[in-house]
C-alpha positions as CSV (number, residue, x, y, z in Angstrom):
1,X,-16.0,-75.6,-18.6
2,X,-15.3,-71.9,-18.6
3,X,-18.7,-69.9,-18.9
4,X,-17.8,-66.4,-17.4
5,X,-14.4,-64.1,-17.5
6,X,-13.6,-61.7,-14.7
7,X,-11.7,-58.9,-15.6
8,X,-9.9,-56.1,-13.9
9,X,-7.6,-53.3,-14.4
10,X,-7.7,-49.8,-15.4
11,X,-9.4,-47.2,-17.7
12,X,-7.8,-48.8,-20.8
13,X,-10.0,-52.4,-20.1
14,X,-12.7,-49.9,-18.6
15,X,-12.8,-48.7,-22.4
16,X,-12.5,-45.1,-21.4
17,X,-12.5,-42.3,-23.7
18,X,-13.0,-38.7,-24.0
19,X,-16.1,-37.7,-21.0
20,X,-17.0,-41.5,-20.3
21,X,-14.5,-43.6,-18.1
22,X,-16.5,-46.7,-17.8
23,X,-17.4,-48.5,-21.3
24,X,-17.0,-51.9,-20.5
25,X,-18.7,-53.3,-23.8
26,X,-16.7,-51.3,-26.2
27,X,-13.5,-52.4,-24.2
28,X,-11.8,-54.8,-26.0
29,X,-12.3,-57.6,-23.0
30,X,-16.2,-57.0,-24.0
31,X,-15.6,-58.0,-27.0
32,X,-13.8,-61.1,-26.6
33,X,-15.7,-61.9,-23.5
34,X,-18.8,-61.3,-26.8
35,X,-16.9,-63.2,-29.3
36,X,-16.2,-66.3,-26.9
37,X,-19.8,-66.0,-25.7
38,X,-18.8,-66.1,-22.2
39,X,-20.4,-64.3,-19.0
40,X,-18.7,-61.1,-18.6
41,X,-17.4,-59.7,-15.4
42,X,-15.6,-55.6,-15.5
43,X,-14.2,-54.3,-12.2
44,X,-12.4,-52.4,-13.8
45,X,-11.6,-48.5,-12.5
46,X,-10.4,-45.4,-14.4
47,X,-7.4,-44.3,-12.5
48,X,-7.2,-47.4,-10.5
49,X,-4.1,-49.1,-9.0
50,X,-3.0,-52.3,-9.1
51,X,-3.0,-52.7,-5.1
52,X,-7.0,-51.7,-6.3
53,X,-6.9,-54.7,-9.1
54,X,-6.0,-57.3,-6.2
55,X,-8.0,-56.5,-3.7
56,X,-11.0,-56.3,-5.9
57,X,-10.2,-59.5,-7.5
58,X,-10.0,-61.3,-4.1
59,X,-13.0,-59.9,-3.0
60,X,-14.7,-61.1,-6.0
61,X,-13.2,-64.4,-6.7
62,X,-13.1,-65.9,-3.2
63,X,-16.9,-66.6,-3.9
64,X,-16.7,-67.9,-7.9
65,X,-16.1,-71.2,-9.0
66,X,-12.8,-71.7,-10.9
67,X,-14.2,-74.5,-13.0
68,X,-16.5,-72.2,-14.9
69,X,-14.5,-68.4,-13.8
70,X,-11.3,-67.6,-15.8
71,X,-9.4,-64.3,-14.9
72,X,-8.3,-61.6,-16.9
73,X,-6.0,-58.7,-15.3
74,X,-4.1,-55.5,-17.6
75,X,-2.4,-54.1,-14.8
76,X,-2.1,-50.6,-14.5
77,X,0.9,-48.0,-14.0
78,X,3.7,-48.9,-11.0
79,X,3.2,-45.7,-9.0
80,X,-0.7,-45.5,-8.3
81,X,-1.5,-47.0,-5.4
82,X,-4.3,-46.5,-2.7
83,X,-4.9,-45.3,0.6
84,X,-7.8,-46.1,3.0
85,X,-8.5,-42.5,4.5
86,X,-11.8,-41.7,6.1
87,X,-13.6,-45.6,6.4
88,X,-13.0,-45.3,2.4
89,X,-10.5,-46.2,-0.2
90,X,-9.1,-43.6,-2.1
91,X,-7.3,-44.8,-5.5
92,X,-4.1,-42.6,-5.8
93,X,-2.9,-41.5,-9.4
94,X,-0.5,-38.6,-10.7
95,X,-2.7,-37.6,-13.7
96,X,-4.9,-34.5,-13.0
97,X,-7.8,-36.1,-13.6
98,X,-8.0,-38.1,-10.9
99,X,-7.0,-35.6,-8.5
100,X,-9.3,-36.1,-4.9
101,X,-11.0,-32.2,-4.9
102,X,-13.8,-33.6,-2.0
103,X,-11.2,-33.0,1.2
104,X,-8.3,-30.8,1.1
105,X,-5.9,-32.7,3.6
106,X,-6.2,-35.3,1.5
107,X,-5.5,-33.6,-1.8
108,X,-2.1,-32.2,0.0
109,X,-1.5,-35.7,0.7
110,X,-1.8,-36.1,-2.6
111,X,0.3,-33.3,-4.6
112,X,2.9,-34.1,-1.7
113,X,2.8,-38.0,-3.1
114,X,2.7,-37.5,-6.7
115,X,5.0,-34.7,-6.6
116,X,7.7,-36.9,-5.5
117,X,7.4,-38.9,-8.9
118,X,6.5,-35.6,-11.2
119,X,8.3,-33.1,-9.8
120,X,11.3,-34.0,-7.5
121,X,14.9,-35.0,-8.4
122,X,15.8,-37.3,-11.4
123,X,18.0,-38.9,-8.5
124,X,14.9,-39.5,-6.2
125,X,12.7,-40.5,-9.2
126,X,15.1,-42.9,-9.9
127,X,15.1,-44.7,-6.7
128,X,11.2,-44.0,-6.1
129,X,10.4,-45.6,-9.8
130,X,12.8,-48.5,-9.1
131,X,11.5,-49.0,-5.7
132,X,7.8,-49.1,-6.9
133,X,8.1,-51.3,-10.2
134,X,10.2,-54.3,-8.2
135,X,7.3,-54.1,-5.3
136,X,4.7,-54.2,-7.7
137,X,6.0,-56.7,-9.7
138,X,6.3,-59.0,-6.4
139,X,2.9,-58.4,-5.6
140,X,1.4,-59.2,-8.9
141,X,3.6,-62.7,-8.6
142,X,2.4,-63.4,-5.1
143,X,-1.3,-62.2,-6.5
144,X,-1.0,-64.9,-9.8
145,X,0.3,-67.7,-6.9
146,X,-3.2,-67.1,-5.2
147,X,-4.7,-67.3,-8.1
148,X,-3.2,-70.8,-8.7
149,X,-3.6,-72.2,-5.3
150,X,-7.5,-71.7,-6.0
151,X,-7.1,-73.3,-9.8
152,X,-8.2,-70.1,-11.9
153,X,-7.2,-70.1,-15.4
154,X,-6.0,-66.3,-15.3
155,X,-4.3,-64.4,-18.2
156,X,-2.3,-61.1,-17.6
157,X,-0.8,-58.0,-19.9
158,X,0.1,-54.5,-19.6
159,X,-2.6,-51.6,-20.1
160,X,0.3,-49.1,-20.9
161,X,4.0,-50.4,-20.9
162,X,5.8,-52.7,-18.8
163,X,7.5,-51.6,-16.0
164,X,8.9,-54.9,-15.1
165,X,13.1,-54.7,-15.1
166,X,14.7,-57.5,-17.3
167,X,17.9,-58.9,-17.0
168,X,18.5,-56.6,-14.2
169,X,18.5,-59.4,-11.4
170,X,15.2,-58.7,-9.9
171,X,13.6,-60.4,-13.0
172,X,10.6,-63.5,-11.6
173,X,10.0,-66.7,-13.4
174,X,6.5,-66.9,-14.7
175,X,4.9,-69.5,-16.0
176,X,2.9,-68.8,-19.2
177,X,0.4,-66.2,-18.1
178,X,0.9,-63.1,-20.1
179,X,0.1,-62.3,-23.0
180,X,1.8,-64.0,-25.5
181,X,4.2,-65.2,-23.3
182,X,5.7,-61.3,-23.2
183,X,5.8,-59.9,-19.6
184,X,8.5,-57.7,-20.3
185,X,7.7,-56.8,-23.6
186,X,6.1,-53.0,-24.2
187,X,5.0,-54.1,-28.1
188,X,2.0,-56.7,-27.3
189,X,0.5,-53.8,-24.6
190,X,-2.9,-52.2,-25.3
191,X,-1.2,-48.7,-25.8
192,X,1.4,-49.4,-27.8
193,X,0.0,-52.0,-30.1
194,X,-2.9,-49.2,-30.8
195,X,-0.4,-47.0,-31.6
196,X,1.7,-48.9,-33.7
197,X,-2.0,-49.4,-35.6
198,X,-2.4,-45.8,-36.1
199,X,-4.9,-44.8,-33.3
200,X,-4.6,-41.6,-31.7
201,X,-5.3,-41.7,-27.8
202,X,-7.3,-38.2,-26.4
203,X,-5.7,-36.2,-24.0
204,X,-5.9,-38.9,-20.9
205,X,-4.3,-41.3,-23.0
206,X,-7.7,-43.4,-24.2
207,X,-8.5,-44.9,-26.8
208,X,-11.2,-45.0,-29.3
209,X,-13.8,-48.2,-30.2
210,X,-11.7,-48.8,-33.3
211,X,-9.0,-49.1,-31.5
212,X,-10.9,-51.7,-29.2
213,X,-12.1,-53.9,-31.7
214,X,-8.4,-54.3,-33.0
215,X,-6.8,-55.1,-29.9
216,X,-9.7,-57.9,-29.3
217,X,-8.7,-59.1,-32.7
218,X,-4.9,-59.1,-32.1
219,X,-5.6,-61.1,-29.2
220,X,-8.2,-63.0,-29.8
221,X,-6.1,-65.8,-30.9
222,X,-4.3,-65.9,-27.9
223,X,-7.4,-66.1,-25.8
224,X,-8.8,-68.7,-27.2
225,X,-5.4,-70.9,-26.8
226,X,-5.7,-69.3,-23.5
227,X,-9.3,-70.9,-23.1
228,X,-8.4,-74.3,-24.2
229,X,-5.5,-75.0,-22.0
């Protein structure tokens, strides 16, 4: 019987907004993980990658017990990633707020990396943004087979948009694990469904607790069919 939910992702299922980055009650995963009365678990990181979600996940799950641990992942944006510099990981993201200000050869190595995706040719960012989002989307396959191999119930959606390509011929058979069924669709994401409600993000792109409690309710359906599988 499933007693706790692990969850993982970015600022969206952090519940960031405005100042505060990590409000992992008022995210909408608090409140289903409330509304299901089930052990919550947020590992969750403003301005984390998704490299970050799955190694954290591992880390956590190769000690919990999949009879009574289900999963929960919102992956973030294609291009973050994360680099291990200094005996410390480093999450890497193009928005200026997470820019790294505590050593300057690694802030150059960070305008250098996110400049290529900002700021370089619409030719490069082409092949850079194609390049990213097909790796990524491998990785998250290889990450959901793990999951399986170890029998955890795990359920996965987009914090933004997806980034996966469709009918392109680098598409991946899943199995039902996404939301809805819908990895490739951009409507059923946290930032777009909010939107579509009327909720206006601040400027990081975060949303309110209103916003919250009606993405838990547009899912919460889903979660529980989800649960009873």
């Amino acid at each position: 019987m499933i007693k706790k939910i692990y969850v993982n992702g970015d600022s969206h299922i952090a519940g960031a907004y405005l100042n505060d980055l990590y409000r992992p009650d008022v995210s909408f995963a608090g409140l289903i993980a409330k509304l299901n009365n089930l052990e919550y678990v947020n590992e969750a990181m403003a301005g984390g990658s998704n490299d970050r979600i799955i190694r954290t996940s591992k880390e956590y799950l190769i000690n919990a017990d999949p009879s009574s641990t289900a999963v929960m992942i919102l992956w973030s944006t294609f291009e973050r990633t994360e680099w291990f510099y200094e005996n410390e990981w480093h999450q890497i993201s193009g928005q200026p707020l997470y820019e790294p200000n505590s050593n300057h050869r690694l802030n150059k190595l960070w305008k250098d990396y996110t400049d290529a995706f900002w700021h370089d040719t619409k030719e490069k960012q082409s092949i850079f943004y194609f390049s990213r989002s097909i790796e990524t989307q491998y990785k998250i396959k290889e990450f959901s087979e793990w999951l399986k191999r170890r029998k955890f119930k795990h359920l996965f959606g987009h914090a933004h948009s997806s980034f996966f390509y469709k009918k392109s011929g680098f598409e991946i058979g899943w199995d039902d694990i996404w939301l809805f069924n819908k990895p490739y669709d951009h409507s059923v994401t946290f930032c777009n469904k909010s939107l579509e409600f009327g909720y206006k993000p601040d400027q990081a792109w975060h949303f309110d607790d209103q916003a919250h409690k009606n993405y838990a309710n547009y899912i919460s359906a889903e979660f529980k069919k989800f649960l009873s599988a």
